[in-house]
NUVO-343932 format. One line per 3 residues: number of its first residue (from 1); their letters; for each residue x, y, z of N, C-alpha, C. Coordinates in Angstrom, 2 decimals, padded with zeros to 5 digits. Each point is the difference from the previous one (the first is absolute). Layout:
N
NUM	a	X:Y:Z:X:Y:Z:X:Y:Z; ...
//
This chain:
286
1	xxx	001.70:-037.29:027.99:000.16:001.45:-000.24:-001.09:000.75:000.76; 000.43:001.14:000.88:-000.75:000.65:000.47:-000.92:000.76:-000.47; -001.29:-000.38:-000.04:-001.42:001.43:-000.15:-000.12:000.90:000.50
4	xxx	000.64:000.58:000.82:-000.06:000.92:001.31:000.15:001.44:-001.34; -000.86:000.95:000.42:000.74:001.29:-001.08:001.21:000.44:000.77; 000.63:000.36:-001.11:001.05:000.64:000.12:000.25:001.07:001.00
7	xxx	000.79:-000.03:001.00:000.35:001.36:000.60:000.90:000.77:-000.45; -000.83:000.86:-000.62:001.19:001.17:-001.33:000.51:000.69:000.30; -000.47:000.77:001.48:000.94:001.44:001.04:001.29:-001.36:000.34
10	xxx	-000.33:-001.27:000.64:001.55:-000.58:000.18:000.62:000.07:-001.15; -000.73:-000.53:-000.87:000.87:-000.31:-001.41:000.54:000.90:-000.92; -000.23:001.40:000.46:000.33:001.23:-000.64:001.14:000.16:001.03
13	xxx	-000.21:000.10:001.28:001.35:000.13:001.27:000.88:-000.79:-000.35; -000.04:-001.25:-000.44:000.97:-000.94:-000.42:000.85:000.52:-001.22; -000.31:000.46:-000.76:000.46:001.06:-001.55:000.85:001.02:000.66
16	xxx	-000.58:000.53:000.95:000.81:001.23:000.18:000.94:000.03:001.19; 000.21:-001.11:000.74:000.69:-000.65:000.75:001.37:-000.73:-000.85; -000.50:-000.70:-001.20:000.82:-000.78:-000.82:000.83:001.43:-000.52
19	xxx	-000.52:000.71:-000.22:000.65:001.23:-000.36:001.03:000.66:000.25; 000.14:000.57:001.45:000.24:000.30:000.80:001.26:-001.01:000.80; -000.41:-001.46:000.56:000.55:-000.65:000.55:000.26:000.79:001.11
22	xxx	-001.17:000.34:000.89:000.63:001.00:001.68:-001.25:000.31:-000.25; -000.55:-000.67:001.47:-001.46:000.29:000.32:-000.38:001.60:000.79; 001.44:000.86:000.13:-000.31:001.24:000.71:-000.57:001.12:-001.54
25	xxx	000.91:-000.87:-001.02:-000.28:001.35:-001.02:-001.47:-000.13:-000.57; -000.12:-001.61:-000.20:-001.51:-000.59:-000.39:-001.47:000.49:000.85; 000.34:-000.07:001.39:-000.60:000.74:000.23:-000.23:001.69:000.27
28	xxx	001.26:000.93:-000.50:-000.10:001.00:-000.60:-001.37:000.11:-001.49; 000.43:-000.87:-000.36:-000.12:000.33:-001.24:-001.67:-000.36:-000.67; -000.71:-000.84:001.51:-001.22:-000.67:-000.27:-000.63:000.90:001.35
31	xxx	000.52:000.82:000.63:-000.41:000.89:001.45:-000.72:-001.24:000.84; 000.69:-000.39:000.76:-000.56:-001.14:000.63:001.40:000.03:000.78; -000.11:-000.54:001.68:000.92:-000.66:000.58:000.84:-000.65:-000.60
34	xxx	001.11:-000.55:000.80:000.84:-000.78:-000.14:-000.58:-001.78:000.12; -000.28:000.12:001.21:-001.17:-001.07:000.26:-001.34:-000.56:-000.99; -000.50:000.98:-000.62:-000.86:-000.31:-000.74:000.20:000.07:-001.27
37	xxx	001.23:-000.10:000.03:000.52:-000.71:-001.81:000.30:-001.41:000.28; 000.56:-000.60:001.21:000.05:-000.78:000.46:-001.01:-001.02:-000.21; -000.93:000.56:000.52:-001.48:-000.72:000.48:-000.33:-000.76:-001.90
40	xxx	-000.15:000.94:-000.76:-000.64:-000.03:-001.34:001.30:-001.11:-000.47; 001.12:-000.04:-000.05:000.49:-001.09:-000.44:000.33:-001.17:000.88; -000.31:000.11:000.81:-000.77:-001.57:000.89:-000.93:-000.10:-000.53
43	xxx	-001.25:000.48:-000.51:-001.28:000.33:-000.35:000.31:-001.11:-001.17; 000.70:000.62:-000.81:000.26:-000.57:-001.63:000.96:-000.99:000.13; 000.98:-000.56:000.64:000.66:-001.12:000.31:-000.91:-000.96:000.36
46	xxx	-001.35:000.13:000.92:-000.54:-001.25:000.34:-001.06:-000.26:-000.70; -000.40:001.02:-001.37:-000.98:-000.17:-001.05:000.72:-001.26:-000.68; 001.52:000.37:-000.32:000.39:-000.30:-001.00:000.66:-001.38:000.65
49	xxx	000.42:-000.27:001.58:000.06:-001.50:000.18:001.74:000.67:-000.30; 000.38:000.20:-000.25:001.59:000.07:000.00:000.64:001.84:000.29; 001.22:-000.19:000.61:001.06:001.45:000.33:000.02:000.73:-001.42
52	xxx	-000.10:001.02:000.33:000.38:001.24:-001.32:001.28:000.42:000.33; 000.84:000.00:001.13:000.58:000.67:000.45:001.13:-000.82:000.83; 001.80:-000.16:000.12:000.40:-000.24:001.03:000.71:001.60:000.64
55	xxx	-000.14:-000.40:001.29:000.29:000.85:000.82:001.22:-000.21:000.36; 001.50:000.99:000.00:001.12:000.40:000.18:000.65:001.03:000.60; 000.90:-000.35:000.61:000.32:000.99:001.08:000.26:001.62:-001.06
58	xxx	001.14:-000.15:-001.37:-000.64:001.07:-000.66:-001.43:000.32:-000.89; -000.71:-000.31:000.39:-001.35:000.36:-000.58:-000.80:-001.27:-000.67; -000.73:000.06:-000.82:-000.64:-000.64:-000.52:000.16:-000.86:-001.42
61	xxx	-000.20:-001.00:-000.65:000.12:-001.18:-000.92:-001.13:-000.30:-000.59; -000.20:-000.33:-001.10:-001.51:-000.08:-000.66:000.53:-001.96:-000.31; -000.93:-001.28:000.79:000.29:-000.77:-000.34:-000.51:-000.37:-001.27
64	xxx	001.30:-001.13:-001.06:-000.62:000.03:-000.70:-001.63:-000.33:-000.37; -000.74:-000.62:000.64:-001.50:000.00:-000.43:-000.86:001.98:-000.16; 000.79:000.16:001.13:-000.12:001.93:000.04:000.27:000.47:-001.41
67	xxx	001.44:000.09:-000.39:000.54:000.09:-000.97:-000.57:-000.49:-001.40; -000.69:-000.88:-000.11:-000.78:-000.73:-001.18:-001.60:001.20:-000.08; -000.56:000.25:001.31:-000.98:000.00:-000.17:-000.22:001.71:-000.16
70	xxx	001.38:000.69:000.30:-000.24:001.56:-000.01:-000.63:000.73:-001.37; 001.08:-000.53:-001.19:-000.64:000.54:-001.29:-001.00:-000.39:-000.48; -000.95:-000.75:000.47:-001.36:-000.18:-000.21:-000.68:000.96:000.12
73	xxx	000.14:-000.11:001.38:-000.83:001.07:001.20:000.23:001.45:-000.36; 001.34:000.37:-000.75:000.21:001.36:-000.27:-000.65:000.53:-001.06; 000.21:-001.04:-001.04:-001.01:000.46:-001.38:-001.87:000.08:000.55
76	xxx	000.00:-001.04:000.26:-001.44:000.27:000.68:-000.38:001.09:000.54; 000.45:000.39:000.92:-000.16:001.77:000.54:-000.16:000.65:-000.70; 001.12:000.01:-000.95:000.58:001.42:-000.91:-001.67:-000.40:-000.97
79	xxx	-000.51:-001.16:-000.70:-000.58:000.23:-000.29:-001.45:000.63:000.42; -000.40:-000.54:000.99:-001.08:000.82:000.87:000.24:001.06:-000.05; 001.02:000.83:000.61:000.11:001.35:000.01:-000.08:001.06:-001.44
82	xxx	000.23:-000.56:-001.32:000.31:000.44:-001.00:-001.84:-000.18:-000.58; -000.66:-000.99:000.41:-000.95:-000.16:-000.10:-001.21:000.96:000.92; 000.49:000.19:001.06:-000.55:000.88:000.86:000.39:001.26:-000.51
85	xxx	001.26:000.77:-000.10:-000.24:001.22:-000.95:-000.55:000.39:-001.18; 000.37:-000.80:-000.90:-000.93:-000.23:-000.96:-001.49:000.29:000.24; -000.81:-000.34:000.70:-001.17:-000.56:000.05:-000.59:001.67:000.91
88	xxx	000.97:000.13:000.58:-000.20:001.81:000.72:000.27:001.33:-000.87; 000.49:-000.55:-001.06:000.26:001.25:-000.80:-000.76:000.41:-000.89; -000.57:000.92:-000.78:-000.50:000.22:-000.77:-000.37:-000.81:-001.05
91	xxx	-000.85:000.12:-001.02:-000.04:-000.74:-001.19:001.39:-000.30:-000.97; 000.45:-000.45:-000.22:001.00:000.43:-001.35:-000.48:000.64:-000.82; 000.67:000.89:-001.03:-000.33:000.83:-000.73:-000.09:-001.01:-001.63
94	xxx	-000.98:000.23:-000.65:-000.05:-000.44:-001.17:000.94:000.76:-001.30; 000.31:-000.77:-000.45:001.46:000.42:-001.05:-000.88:000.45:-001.49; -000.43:000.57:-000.52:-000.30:000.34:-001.00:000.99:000.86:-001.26
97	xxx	000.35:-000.39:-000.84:000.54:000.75:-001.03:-000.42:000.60:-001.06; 000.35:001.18:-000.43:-000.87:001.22:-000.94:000.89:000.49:-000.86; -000.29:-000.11:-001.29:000.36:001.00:-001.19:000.29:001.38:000.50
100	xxx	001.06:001.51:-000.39:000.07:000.75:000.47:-001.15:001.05:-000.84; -000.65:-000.74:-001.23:-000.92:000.65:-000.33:-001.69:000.10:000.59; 000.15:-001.46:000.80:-001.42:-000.06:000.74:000.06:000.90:001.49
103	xxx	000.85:000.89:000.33:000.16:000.53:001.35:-001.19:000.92:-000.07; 000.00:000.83:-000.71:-001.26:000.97:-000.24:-001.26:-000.41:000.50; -000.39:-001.45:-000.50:-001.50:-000.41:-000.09:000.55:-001.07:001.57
106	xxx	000.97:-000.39:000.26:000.66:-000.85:001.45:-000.53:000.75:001.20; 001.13:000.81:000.11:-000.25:000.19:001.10:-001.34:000.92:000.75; -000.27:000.83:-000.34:-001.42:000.36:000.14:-000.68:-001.09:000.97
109	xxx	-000.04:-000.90:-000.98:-001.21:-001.13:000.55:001.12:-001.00:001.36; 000.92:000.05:-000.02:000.97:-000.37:001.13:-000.27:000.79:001.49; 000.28:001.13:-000.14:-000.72:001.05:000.93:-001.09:-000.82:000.51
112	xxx	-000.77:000.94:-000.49:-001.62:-000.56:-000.15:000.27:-001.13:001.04; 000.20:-001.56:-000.59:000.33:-001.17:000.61:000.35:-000.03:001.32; 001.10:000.76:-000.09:000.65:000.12:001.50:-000.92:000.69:001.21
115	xxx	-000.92:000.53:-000.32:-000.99:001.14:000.42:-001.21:-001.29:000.42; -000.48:-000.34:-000.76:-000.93:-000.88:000.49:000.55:-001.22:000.44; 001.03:-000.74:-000.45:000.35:-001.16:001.19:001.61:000.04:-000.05
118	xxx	-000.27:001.00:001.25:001.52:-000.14:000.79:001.14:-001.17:000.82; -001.41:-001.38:-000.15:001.19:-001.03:-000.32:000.16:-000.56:-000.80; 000.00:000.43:-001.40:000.57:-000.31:-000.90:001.02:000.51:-000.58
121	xxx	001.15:-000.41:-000.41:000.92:000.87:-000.17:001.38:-000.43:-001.26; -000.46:000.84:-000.97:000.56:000.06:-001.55:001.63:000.10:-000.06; 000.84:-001.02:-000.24:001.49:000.95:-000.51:-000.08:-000.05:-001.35
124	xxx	000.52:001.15:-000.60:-000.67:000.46:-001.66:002.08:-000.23:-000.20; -000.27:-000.35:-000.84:001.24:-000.26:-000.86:-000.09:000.70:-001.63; 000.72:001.26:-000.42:-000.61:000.20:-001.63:001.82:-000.67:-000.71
127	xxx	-000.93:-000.21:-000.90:001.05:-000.72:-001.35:-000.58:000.45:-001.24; 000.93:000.21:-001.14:-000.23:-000.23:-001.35:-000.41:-001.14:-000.88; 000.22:-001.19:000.81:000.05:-001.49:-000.12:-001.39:-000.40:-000.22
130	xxx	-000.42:-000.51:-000.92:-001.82:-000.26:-000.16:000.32:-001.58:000.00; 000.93:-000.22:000.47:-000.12:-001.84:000.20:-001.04:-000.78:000.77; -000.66:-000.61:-000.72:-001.49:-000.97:001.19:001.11:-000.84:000.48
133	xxx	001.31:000.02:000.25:000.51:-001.01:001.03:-000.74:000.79:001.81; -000.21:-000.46:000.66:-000.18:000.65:001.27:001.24:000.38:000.72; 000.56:-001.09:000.07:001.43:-000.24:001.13:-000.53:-000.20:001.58
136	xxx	000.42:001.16:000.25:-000.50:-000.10:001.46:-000.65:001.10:000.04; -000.71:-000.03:-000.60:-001.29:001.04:000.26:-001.36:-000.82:-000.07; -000.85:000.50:001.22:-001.26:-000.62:-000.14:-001.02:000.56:-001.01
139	xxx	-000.09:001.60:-000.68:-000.56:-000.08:-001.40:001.12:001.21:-000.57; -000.67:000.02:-001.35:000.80:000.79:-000.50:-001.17:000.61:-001.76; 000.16:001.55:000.36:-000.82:000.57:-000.94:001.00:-000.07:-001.67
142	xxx	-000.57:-000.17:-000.90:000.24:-000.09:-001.32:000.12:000.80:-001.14; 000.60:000.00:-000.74:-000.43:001.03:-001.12:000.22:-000.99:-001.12; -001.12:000.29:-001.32:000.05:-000.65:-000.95:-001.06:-000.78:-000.50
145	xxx	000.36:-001.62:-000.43:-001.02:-000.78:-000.14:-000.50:-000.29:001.27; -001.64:-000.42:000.16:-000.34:-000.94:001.20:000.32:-001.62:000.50; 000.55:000.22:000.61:000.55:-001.66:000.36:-000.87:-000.75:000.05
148	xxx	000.08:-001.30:-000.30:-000.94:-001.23:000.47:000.16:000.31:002.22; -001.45:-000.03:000.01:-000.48:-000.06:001.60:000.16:001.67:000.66; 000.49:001.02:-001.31:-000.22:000.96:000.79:-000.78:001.02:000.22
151	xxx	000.02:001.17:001.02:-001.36:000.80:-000.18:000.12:000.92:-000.70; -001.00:000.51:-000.73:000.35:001.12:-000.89:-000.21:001.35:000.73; 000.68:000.66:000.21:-000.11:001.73:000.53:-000.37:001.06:-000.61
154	xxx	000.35:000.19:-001.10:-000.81:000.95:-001.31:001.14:-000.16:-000.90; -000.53:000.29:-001.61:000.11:000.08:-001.09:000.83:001.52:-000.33; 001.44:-000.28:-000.47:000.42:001.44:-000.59:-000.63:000.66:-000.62
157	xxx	-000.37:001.22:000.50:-000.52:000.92:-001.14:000.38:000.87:-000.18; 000.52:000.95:-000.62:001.07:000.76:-000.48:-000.73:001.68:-000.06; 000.29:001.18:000.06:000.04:001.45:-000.64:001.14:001.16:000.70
160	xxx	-000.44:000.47:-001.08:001.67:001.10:000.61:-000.72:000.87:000.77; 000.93:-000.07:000.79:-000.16:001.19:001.32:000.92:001.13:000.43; -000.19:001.28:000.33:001.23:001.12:-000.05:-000.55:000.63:001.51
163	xxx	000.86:000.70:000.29:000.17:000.86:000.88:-001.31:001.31:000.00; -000.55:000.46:001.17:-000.69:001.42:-000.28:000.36:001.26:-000.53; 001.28:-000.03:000.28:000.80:001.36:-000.30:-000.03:000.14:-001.19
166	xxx	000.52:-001.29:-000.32:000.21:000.05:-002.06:-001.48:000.51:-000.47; -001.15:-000.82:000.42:-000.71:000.16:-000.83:-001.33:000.93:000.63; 000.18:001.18:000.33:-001.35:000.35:000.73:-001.55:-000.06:-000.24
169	xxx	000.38:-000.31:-001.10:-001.74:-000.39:-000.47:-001.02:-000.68:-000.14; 001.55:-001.03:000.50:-000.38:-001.39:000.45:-000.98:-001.02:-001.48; 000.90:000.87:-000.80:-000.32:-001.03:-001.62:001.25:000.29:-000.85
172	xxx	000.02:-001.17:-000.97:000.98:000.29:-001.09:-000.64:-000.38:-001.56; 000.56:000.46:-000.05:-000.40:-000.55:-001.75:001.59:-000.82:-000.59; -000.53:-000.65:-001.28:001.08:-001.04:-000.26:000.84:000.51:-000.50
175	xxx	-000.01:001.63:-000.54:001.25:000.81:-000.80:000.53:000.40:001.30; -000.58:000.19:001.05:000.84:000.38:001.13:001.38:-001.24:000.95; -000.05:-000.88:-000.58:000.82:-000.91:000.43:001.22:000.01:-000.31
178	xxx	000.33:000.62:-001.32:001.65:-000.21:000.11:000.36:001.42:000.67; -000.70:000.73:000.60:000.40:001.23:000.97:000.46:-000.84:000.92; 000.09:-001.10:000.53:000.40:-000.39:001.27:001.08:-001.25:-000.38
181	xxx	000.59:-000.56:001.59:001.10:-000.99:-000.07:-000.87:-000.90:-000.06; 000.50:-001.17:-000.53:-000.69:-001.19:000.32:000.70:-000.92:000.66; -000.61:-000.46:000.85:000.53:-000.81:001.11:-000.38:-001.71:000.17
184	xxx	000.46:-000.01:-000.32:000.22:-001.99:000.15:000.25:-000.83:000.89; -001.04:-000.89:000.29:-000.10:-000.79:001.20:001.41:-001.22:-000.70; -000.02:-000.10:-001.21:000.90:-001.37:-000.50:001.04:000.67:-000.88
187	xxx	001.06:-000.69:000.01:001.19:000.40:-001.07:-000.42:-000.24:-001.15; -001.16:-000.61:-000.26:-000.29:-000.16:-001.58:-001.12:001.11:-000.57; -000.46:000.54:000.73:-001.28:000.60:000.15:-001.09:-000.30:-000.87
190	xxx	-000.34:-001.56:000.74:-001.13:-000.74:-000.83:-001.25:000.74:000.66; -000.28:000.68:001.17:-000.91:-000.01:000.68:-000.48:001.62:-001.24; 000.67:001.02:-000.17:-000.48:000.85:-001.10:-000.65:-000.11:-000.50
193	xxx	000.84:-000.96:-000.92:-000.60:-000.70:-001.10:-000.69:-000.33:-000.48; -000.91:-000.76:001.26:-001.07:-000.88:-000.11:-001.07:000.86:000.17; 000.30:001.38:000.97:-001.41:000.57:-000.61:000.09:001.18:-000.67
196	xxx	000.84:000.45:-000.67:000.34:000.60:-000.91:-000.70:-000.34:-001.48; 000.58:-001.54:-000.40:-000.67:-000.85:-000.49:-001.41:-000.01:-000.34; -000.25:-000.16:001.53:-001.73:-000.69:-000.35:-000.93:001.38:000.03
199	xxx	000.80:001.19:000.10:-001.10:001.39:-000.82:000.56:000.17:-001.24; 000.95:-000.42:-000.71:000.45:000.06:-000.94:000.68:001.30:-000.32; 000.57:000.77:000.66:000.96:001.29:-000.01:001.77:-000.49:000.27
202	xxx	000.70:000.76:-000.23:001.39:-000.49:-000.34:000.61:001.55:000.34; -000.07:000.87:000.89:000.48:001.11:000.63:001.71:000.05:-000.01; 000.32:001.33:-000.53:001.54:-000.22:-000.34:000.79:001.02:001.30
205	xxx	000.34:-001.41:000.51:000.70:000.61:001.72:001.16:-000.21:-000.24; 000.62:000.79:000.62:001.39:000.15:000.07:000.68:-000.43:001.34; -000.49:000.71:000.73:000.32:-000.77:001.54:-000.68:-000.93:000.36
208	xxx	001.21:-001.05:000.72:-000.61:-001.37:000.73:001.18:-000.22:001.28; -000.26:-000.15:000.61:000.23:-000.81:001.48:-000.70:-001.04:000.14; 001.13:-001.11:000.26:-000.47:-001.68:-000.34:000.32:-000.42:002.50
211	xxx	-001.05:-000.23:000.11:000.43:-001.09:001.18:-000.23:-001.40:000.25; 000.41:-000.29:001.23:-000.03:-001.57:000.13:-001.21:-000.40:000.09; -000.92:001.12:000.93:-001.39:-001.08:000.54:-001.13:001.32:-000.32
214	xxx	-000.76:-000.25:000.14:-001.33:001.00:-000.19:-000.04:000.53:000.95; 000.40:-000.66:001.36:-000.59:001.31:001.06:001.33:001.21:000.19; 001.06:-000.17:-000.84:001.38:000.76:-000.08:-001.03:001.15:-000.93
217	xxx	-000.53:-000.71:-000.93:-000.51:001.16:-001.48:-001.18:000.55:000.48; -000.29:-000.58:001.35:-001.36:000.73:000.39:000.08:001.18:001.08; 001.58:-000.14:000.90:000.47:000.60:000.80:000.72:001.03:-000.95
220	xxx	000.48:000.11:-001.09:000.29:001.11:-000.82:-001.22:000.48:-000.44; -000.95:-000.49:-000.18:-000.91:001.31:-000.66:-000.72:000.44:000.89; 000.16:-000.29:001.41:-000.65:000.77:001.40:001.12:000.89:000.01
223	xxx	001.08:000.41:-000.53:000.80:000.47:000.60:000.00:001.18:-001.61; -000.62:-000.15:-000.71:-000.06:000.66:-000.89:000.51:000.16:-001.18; 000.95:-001.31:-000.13:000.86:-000.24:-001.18:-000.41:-000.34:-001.27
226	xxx	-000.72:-000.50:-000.46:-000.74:000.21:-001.22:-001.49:-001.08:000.14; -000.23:-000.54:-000.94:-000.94:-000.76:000.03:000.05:-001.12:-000.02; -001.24:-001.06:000.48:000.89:-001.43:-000.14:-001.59:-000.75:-000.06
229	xxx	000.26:-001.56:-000.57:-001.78:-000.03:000.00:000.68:-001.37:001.46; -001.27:-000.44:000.41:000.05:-000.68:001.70:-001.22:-000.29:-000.29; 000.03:-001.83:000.94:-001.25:-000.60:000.46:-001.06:001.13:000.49
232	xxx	-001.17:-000.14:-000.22:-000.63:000.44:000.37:-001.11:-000.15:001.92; 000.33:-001.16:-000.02:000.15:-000.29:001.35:000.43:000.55:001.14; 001.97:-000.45:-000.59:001.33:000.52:000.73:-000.53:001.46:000.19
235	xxx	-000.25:000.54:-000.82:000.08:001.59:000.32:-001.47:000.87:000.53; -000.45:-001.26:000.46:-001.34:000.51:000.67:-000.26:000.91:001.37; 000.84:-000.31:000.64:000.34:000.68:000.97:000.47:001.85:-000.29
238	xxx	001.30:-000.16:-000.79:000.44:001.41:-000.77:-000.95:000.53:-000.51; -000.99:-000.72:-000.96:-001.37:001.41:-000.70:-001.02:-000.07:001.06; -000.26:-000.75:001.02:-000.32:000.77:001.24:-000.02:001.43:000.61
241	xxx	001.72:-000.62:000.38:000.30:001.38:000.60:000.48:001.26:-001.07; 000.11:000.05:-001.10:-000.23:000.67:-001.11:001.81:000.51:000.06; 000.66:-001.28:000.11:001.53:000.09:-000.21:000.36:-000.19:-001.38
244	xxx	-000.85:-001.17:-000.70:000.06:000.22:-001.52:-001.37:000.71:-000.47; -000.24:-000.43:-001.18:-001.44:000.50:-000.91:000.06:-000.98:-001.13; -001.18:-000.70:-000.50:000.21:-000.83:-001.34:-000.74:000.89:-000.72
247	xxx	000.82:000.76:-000.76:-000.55:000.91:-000.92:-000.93:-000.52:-001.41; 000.06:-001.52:-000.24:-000.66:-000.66:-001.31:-000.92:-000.85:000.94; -000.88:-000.60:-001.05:-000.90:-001.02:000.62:000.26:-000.90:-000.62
250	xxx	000.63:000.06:-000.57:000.62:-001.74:-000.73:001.00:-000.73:000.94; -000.46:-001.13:-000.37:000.43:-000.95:001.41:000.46:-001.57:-001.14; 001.17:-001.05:000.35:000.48:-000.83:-001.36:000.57:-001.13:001.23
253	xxx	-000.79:-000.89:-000.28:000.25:-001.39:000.91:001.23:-000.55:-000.70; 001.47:-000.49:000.83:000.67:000.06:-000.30:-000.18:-001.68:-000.13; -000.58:-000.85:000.40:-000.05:-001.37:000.38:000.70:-000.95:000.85
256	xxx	000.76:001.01:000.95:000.66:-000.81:001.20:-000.96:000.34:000.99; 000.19:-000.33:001.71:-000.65:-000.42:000.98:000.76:000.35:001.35; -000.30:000.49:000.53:000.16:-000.37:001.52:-000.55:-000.97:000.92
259	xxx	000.74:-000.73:000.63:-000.67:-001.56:000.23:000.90:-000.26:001.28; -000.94:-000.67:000.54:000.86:-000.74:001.14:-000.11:-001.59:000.31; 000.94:-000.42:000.57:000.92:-001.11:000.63:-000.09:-000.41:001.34
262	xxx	000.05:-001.18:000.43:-000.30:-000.25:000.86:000.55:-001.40:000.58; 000.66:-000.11:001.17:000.42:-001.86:000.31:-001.36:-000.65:-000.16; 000.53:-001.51:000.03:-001.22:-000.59:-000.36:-000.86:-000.60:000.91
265	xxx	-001.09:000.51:000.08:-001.00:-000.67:000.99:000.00:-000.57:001.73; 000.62:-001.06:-001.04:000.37:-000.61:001.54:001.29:000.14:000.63; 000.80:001.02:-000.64:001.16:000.58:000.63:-000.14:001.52:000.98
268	xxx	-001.32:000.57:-001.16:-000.20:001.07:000.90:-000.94:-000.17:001.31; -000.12:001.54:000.25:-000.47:000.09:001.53:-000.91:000.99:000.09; -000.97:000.19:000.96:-001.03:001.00:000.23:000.16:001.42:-000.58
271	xxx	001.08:000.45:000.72:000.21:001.01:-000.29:000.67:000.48:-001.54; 000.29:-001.07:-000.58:000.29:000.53:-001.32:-001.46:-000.05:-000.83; -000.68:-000.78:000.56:-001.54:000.16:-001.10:-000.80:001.04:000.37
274	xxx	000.70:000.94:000.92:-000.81:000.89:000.17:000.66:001.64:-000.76; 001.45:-000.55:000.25:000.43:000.70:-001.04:-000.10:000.28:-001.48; -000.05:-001.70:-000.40:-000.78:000.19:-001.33:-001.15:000.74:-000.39
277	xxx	-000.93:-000.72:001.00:-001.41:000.42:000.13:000.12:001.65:-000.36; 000.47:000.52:000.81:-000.28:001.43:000.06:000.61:000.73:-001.30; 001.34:-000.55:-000.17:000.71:000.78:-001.27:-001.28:-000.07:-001.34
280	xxx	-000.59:-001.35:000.13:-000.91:-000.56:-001.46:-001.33:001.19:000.56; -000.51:-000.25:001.01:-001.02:001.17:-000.04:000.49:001.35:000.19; 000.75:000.53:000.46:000.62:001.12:-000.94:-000.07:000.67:-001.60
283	xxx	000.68:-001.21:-000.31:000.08:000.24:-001.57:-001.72:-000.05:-000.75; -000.51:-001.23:000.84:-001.35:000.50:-000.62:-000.67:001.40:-000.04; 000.34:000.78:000.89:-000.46:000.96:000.35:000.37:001.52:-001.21
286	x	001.52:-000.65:-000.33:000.27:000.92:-001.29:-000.64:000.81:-001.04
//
């Protein structure tokens, strides 16, 4: 068996010759003479010690040893080349999936991300789904309990928050509450409750608007629809820019978590630990 390296311009001419069968189009198709498609499979016929080719008055024949040896040679290419684009293109984008209630405290810091390393690059997927299955996602943020191996992002903490308009004084008192709607991040409206509860008042409201997710009940009370209580986190951004107001200072840990997920170790890759990295010092920063 021959050591000689491979001559791959013949052995690629030979592919696209086998192709073709008509050395005028082959060499169309490789910009090269007629002659010097020629040359390259003489080239690769006397590597290989045997004909690729019989020659016929209508055109050309792949002998069988030709014929045996083409679909080798073809996958081989295709793989180089698929390997060579690959390898020229950008990073792949990391698959991350998000609660539609963590978008608030998400994307912010996504931005951000994209801003300081522009080759890194996030596809955000939101779901209602708090499943620690991953699937095909390389992490995925949480709501709820903390998983075994995951990172913690911050701790729910709960107070009601309203609109400026409603309240210009930017305070309420607790007889002032059933003046307004109450707005519900859950169809059960446990989140009330709980700090309703833990000041020990029981306010007799009449209106309620129940939604699916908190940032729905948080996007109604920017919009002025009644009141609603929200992470205190999530809505850090909004009493910023003074889109809501937390008119109380009572604040009621609900005992779920925002947490994240992650492939494992030796599945992941650079660029996702830097993703981690950054989301976890983020949240420290809370």
């Amino acid at each position: 068996m021959s050591r000689r390296p491979l001559p791959l311009n013949a052995a690629y001419a030979f592919t696209v010759v086998a192709r073709h069968l008509n050395l005028t189009r082959a060499a169309q198709e490789l910009c090269v003479t007629q002659g010097a498609v020629s040359r390259k499979i003489a080239t690769f016929e006397n590597w290989l010690g045997f004909a690729l080719f019989e020659r016929h008055a209508r055109g050309l024949h792949l002998t069988p040893r030709g014929a045996s040896l083409l679909p080798a040679l073809k996958n081989s290419f295709e793989q180089m080349r698929q390997a060579a684009e690959q390898a020229s293109q950008p990073h792949a984008a990391l698959r991350l999936k998000a609660p539609t209630c963590a978008m608030r405290w998400l994307v912010p810091r996504l931005v951000a991300l994209e801003q300081a390393r522009p080759d890194l690059h996030v596809s955000l997927t939101t779901t209602v789904d708090h499943s620690t299955q991953l699937e095909n996602y390389d992490a995925a943020i949480l709501y709820g309990t903390l998983p075994p191996g995951g990172h913690r992002l911050f701790d729910e903490v709960l107070t009601p928050v309203i609109a400026p308009a409603l309240t210009p004084s930017g305070k309420l008192a607790y007889e002032d509450l059933p003046g307004f709607t109450f707005l519900h991040p859950t169809a059960d409206g446990r989140d009330w409750m709980l700090w309703l509860n833990a000041l020990g008042i029981r306010p007799s409201v009449s209106r309620h608007q129940h939604f699916d997710t908190m940032d729905l009940a948080i996007s109604a009370a920017v919009q002025g629809f009644g009141i609603t209580v929200a992470d205190v986190t999530l809505i850090e951004a909004d009493l910023a820019a003074k889109r809501l107001i937390a008119p109380f200072s009572e604040t009621v840990k609900t005992g779920a978590v925002y947490s994240l997920i992650q492939r494992p170790s030796e599945a992941s890759s650079a660029q996702l630990a830097s993703l981690v990295a950054w989301l976890c010092e983020e949240s420290e920063q809370v």
